[in-house]
N, C-alpha and C positions, 0 to 999 in steps of 0.2 A: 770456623765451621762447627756448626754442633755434629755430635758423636754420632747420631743417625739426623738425616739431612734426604729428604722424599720431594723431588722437584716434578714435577708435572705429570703426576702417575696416571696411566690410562689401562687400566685394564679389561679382559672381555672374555668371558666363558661362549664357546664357538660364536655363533654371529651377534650375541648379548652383549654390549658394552656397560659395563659397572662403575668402573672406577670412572670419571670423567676430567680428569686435572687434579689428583692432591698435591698439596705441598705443606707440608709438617716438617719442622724442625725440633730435636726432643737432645736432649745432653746426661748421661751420666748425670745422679741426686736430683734429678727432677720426678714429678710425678705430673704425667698428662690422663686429662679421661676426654673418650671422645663418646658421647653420643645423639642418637639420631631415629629416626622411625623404622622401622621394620623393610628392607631394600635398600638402607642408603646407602649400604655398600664396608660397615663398617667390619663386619668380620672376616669380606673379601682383602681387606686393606694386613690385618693382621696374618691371612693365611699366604698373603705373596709377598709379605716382609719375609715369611720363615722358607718360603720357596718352595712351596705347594705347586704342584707340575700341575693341578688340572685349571689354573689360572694363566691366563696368557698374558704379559706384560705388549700390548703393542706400542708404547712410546711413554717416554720420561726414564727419569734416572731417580736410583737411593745410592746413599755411600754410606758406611759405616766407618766410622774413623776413617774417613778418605781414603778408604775401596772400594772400590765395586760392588756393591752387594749383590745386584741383582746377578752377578758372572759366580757367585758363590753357591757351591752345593746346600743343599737344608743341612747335611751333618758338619760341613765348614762352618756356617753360619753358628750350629752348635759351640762347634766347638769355641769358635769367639765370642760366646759369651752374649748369644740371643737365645730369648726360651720363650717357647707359647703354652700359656695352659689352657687348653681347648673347652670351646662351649659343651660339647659332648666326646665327653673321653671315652675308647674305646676300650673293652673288654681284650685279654689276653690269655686263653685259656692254657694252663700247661705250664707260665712262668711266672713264678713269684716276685712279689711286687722287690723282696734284696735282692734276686740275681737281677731283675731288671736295672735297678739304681745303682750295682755297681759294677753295670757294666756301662751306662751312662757316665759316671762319675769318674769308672777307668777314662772314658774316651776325653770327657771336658778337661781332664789331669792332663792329659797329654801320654798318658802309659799306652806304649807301642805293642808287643805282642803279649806281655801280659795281664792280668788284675789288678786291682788295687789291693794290699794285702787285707784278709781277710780281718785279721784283729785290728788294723787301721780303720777299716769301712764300719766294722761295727761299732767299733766308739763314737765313729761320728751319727750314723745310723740311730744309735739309741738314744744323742744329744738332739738331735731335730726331732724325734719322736718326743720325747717328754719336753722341747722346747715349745711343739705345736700342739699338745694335749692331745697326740694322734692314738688311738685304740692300739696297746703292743703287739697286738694280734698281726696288724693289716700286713707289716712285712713278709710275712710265712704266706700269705693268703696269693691268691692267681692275680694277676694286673684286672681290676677291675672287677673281675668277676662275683657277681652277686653283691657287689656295692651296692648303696641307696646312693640316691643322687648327692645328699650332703658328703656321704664318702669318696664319691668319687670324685670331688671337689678338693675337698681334703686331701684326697693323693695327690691330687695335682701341684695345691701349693707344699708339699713334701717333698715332691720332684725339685720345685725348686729350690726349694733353700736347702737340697744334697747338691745341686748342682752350683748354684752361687752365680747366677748369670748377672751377666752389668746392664742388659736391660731387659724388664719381660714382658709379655703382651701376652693380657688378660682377656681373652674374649668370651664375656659374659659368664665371668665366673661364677656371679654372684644370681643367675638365672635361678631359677626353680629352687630357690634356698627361702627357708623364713627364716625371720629377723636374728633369731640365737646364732645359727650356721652361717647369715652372715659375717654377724662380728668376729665368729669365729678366725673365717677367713681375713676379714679387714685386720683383724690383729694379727694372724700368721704375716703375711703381706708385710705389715708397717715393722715390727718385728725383724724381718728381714732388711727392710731399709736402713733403718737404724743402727744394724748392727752392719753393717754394710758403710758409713760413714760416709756419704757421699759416694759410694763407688758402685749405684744400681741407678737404672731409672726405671720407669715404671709405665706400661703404657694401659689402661683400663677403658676397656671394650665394656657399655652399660645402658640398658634402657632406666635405672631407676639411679634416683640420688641419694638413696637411703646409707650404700658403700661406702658414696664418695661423700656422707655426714661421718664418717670412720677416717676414711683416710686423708681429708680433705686438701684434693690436687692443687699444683700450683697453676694447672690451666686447664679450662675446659673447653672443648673444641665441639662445634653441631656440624654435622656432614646429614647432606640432604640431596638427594641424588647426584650420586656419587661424589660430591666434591666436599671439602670442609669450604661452611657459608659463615659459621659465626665460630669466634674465639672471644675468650675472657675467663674471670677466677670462677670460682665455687658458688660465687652468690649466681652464676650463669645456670646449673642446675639447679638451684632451688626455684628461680622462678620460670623452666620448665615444668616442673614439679607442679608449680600454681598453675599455670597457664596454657599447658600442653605445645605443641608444634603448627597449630594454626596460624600464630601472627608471624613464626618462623617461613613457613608455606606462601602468608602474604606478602611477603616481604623480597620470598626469593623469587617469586613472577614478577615482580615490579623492576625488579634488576635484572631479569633474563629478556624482559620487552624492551631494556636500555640498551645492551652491550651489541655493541654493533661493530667496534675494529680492535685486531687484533693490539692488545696492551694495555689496553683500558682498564680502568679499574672502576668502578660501580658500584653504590651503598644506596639501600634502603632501609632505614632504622640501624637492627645491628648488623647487616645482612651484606658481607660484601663481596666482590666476585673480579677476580682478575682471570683476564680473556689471555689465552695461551694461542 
């Protein structure tokens, strides 16, 4: 069984249904990207792995190392070692971005009623700071507050590699960044893999392939209302890149006018579709 394991997920914000059947399988040292057009449902998919309440799971199962995930709290989930860095991170005014991180990094330690000590946190603190070329200001500074958008991208991947999660979902990090801020990130990221040995995976939320020319996944996944329709390597986004989601589009009507019993399995070009 891989380490996260998404069997026929359906989800539905009140009468909406979004997700319509995923199934993704992702392992520890891998790196997946999944993208898709605007609705497919791809940042739903990452905000009810981390167990975002205003999602409703109404039928399928995820296990994470063979539990339950979806019966796990979001701070459980934390603490074993899932982390999301959000499309749009929120401002925190009043708490600086080092009591935020160690008191994240107390909880993922496992430190019961108190902190992590204070000359421990900081030497790690100023090691991911000059490992990510991060501004030495940002720690003093409020969560977010008066960031530009590159910074607060920035904190994000900071959060993670203080906290060292085994796998993380990136939802559209790399949005509203130009090209310098994203390599930036693609290097924090790869960075963290690397020194990670095998013991991260990576899940990357993306409308553009420019990223994942940085990081380049070991699988890429198209989700088109609501389901994942096409899997394959890196050359799969490049020739999105070329050719946009049209022949994707033509391809997934040509297989939704087929499936007709439940089990089936259905291909049009790269386009294929198993009936739940």
């Amino acid at each position: 069984m891989a380490d996260l394991d998404i069997r026929d997920l359906h989800v539905q914000v009140e009468e909406k249904v979004i997700l319509k059947g995923v199934n993704l399988q992702l392992s520890v040292g891998e790196i997946h990207a999944i993208m898709g057009p605007n609705g497919s449902g791809k940042s739903t998919l990452a905000n009810v792995l981390m167990g975002n309440p205003f999602y409703q799971v109404t039928s399928g199962e995820v296990f994470y190392k063979g539990e339950d995930l979806l019966a796990m709290a979001p701070d459980e989930r934390a603490r074993k070692g899932l982390f999301i860095a959000f499309q749009y991170p929120v401002s925190i005014t009043g708490v600086t971005m080092a009591s935020f991180l160690r008191a994240a990094v107390s909880a993922r330690r496992g430190y019961k009623q108190e902190l992590m000590p204070v000359a421990e946190f900081s030497k790690l603190l100023r090691s991911k700071v000059e490992a990510l070329k991060i501004d030495p200001e940002v720690p003093g500074r409020y969560v977010n507050d008066g960031f530009s958008g590159g910074e607060k991208k920035r904190a994000e991947i900071l959060q993670m590699a203080m906290l060292e999660p085994q796998i993380a979902f990136m939802d559209e990090t790399d949005s509203g960044l130009d090209i310098d801020s994203v390599k930036v990130v693609a290097d924090g990221i790869l960075r963290m893999y690397d020194e990670a040995r095998g013991g991260m995976g990576v899940l990357m939320i993306t409308h553009y392939s420019r990223i994942l020319q940085f990081l380049r996944p070991h699988h890429v996944h198209i989700m088109y209302d609501g389901r994942i329709v096409v899997s394959g390597g890196p050359e799969l986004a490049e020739e999105l890149e070329q050719h946009g989601y049209e022949g994707i589009r033509q391809q997934f009507e040509v297989v939704a006018s087929e499936v007709q019993e439940d089990g089936a399995v259905r291909r049009a070009g790269k386009v294929f579709w198993v009936v739940h």
